[in-house]
RODO-2510 file (C-alpha; in nm, 4 decimals, decimal comma):
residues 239
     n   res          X          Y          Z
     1     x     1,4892    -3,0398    -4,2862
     2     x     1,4944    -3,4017    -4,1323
     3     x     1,2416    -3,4330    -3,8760
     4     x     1,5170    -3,6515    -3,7161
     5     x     1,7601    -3,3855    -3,6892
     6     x     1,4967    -3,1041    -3,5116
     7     x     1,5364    -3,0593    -3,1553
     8     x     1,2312    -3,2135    -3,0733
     9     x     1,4470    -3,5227    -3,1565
    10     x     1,7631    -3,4434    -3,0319
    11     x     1,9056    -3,7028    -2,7693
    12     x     2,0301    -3,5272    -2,4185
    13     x     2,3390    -3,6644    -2,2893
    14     x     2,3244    -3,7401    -1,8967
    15     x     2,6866    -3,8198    -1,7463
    16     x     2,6728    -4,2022    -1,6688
    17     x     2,7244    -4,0674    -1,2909
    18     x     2,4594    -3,8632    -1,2492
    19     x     2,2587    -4,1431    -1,3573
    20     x     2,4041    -4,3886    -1,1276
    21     x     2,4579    -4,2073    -0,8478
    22     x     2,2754    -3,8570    -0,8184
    23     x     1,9600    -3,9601    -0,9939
    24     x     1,8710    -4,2160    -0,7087
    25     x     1,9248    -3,9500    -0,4072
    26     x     1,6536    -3,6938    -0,5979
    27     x     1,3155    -3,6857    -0,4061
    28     x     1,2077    -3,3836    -0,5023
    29     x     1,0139    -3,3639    -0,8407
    30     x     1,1035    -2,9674    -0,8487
    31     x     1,4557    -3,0786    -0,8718
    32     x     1,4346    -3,3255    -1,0851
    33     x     1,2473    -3,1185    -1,3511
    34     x     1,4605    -2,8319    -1,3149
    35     x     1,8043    -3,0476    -1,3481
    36     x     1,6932    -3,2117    -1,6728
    37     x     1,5295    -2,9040    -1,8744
    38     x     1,8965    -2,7621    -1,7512
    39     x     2,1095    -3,0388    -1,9577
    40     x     1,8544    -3,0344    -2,2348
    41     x     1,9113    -2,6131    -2,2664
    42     x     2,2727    -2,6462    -2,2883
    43     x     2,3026    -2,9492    -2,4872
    44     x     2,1697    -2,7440    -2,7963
    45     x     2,4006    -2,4930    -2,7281
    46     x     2,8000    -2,4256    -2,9408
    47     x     2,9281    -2,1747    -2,7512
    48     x     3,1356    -2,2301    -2,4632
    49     x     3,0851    -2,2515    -2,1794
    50     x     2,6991    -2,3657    -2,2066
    51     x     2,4995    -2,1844    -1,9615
    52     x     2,1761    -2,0779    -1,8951
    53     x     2,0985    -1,7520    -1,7197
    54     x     1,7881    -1,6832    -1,4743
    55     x     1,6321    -1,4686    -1,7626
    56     x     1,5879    -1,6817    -1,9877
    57     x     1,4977    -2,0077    -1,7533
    58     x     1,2479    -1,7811    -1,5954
    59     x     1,0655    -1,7201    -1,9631
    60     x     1,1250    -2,0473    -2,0910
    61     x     0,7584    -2,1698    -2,0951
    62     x     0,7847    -2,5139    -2,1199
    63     x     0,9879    -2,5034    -1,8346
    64     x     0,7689    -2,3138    -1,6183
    65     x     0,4358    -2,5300    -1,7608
    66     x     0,6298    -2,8264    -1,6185
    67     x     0,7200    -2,6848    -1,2576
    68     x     0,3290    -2,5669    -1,2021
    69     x     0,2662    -2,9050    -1,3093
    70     x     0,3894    -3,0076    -0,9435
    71     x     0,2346    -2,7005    -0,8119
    72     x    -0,0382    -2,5389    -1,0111
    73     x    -0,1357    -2,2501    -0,8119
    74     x     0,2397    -2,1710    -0,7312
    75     x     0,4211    -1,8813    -0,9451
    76     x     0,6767    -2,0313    -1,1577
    77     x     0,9436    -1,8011    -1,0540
    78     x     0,9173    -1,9312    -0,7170
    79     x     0,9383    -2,3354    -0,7631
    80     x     1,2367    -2,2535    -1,0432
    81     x     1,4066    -2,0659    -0,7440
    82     x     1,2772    -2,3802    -0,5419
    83     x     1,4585    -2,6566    -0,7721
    84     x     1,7532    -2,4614    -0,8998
    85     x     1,8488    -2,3745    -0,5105
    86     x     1,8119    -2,7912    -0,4060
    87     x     2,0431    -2,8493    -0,7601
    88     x     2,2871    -2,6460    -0,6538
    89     x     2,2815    -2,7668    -0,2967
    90     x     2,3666    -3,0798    -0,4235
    91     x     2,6597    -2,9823    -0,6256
    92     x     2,4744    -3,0811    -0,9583
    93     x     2,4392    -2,7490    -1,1235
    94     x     2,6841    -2,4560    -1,0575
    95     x     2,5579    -2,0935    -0,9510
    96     x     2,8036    -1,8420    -1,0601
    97     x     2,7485    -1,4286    -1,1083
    98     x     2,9265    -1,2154    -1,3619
    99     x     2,8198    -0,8384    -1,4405
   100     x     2,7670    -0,7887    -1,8460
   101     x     2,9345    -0,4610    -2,0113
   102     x     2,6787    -0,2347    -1,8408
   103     x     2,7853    -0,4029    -1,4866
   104     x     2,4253    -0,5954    -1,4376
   105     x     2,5032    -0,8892    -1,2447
   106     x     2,3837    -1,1680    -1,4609
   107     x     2,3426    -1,5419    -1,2444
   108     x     2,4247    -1,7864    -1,4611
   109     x     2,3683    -2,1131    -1,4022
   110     x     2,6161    -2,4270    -1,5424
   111     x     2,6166    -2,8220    -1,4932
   112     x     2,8712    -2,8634    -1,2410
   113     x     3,1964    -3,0138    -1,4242
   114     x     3,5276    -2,9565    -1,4000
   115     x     3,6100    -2,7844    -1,7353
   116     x     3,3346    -2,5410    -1,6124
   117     x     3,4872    -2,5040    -1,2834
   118     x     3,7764    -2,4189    -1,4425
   119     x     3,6681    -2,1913    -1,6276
   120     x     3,4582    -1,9987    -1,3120
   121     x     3,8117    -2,0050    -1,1903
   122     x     4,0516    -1,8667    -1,4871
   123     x     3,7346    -1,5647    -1,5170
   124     x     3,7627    -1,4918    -1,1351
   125     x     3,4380    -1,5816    -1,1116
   126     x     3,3619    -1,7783    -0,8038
   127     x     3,0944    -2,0452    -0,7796
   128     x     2,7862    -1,8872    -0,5951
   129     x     2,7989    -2,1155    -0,2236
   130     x     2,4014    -2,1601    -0,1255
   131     x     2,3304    -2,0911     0,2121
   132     x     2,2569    -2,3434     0,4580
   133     x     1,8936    -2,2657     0,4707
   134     x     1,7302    -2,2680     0,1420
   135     x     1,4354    -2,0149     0,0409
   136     x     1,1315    -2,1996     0,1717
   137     x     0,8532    -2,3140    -0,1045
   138     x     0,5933    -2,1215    -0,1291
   139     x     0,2802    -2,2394     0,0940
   140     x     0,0795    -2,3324    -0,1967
   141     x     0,3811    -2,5354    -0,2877
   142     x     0,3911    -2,6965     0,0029
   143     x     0,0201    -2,7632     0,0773
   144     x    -0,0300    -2,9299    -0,3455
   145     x     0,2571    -3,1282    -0,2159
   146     x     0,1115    -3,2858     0,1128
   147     x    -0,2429    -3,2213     0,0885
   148     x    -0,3879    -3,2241    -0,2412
   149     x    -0,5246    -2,9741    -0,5096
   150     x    -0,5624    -2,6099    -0,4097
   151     x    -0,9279    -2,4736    -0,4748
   152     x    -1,0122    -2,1137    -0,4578
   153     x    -1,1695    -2,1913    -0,1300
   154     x    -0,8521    -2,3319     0,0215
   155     x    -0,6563    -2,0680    -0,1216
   156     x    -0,8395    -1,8039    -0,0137
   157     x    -0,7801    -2,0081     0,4007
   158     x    -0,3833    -2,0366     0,3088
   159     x    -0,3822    -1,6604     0,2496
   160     x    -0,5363    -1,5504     0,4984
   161     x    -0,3689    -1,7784     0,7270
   162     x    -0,0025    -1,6403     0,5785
   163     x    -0,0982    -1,3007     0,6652
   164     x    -0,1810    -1,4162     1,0032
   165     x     0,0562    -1,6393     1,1295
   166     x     0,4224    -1,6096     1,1154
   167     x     0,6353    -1,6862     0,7848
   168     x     0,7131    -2,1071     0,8701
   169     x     0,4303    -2,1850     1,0481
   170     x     0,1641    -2,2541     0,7870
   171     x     0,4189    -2,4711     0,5742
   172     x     0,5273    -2,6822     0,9334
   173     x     0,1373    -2,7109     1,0537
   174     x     0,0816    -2,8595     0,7424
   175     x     0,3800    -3,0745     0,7536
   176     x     0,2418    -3,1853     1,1680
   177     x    -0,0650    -3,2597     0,9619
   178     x     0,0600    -3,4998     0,7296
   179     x     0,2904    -3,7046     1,0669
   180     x    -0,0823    -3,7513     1,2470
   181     x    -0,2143    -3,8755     0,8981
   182     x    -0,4745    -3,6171     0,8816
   183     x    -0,4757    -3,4262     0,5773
   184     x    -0,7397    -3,1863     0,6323
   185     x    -0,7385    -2,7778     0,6436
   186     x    -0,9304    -2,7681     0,9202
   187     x    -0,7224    -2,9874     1,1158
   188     x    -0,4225    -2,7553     1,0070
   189     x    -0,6208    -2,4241     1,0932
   190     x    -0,7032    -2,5908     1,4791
   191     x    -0,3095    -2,6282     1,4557
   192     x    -0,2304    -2,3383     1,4232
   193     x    -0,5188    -2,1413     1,6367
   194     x    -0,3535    -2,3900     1,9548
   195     x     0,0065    -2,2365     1,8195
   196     x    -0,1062    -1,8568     1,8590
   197     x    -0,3444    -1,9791     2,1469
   198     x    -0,0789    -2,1659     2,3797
   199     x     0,2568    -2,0995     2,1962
   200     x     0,4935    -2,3646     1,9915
   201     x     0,7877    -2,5778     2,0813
   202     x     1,0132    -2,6911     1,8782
   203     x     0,9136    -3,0066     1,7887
   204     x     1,1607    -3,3613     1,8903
   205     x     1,3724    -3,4318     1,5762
   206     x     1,2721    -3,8078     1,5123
   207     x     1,5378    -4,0351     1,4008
   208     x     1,5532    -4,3349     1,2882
   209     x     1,4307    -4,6150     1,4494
   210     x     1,2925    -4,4135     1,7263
   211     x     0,9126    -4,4964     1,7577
   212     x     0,6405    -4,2274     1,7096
   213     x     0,4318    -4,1644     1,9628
   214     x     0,0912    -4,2011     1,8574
   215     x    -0,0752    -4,0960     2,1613
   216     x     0,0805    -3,7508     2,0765
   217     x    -0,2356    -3,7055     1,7976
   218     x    -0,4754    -3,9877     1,9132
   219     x    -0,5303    -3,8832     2,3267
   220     x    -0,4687    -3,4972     2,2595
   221     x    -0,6915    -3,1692     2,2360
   222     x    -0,7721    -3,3100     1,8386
   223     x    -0,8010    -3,6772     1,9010
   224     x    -1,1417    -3,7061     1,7751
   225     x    -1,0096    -3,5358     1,4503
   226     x    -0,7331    -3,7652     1,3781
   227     x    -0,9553    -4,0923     1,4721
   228     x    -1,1991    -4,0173     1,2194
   229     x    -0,9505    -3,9687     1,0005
   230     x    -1,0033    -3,6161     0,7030
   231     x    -1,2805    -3,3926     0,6776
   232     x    -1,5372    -3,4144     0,3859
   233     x    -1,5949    -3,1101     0,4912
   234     x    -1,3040    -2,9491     0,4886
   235     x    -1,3979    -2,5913     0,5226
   236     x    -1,6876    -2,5892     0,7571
   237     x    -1,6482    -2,2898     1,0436
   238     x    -1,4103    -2,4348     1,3300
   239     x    -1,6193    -2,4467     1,6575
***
């Protein structure tokens, strides 16, 4: 067969306005990976319409060597659920269910056109609306993202630290970390021992334009922290 013609060399067709115009608003490399390995899948495919079900995205390898590329300590499972739920947010792939002849709800998941809209419709098969909140990355996910590489050592402090603390705060004292510029795991574990210690508030929303009060990181309980900036030692016992 003609090397040219294998799939390796197959061209994938992107719809000149998802280039334009949803490519640019992507920030999230999850996302991103997820929406292209989705039109590659279903460009290969004849029958209609092309979908892809959560079985077989969930053992595609390539697929899932790609997402732990962004996350390498994260389970696959969980940054697919991460990227396919921000796709679908954004209207780029479709999320419908439809039970197979034994009645097992199958999620299938569709680039979001209008001849596959149509067809969700003529099948009675309503697009699956995401909910407002979607399932929160995983804190490994979250920590390769802001911090840096996981090491046994750190991941061994993140799990503890899940089973301690309630479900968002890890992921949102790491995420105070990175606003004071400090992107340390001790300075994350003092967060969240002065959390459980003298309770949170929900933080100001900061908008644009509106100036960030440094003071906030520089003349508080951790000042010396974020002055000298992250620890070498990043796992040395708190005092």
């Amino acid at each position: 067969m003609d090397d040219n013609h294998s799939p390796a060399h197959q061209l994938v067709p992107l719809p000149a306005d998802f280039v334009m115009r949803t490519l640019p608003q992507i920030t999230n490399m999850l996302e991103l990976k997820v929406t292209l390995h989705l039109f590659a899948m279903v460009t290969r495919q004849t029958s209609r319409p092309r979908r892809v079900s959560w079985d077989t995205l969930v053992a595609d390898e390539i697929l899932s060597q790609s997402l732990q590329a962004v996350a390498v300590h994260a389970r696959p499972s969980d940054l697919l659920a991460e990227g396919l739920g921000l796709a679908v947010q954004r209207g780029t792939i479709m999320h419908v269910v439809r039970p197979d002849l034994h009645g097992r709800a199958i999620n299938w998941y569709l680039v979001h056109t209008a001849t596959n809209l149509a067809w969700a419709q003529r099948n009675e098969v309503l697009p699956y609306t995401p909910p407002e909140l979607l399932p929160l990355p995983t804190v490994v996910a979250v920590y390769e993202q802001h911090i840096g590489v996981v090491t046994p050592m750190i991941l061994a402090e993140l799990q503890r630290a899940e089973a301690q603390y309630p479900a968002t705060w890890v992921p949102d004292a790491i995420r105070e970390a990175v606003l004071a510029n400090v992107r340390s795991w001790r300075y994350i574990a003092k967060i969240l021992a002065r959390w459980n210690k003298d309770g949170r508030s929900d933080p100001t929303p900061i908008t644009p334009g509106t100036e960030i009060d440094v003071t906030r990181y520089t003349d508080g309980a951790y000042g010396d922290l974020f002055r000298r900036g992250s620890d070498v030692s990043d796992l040395e016992p708190l005092p």
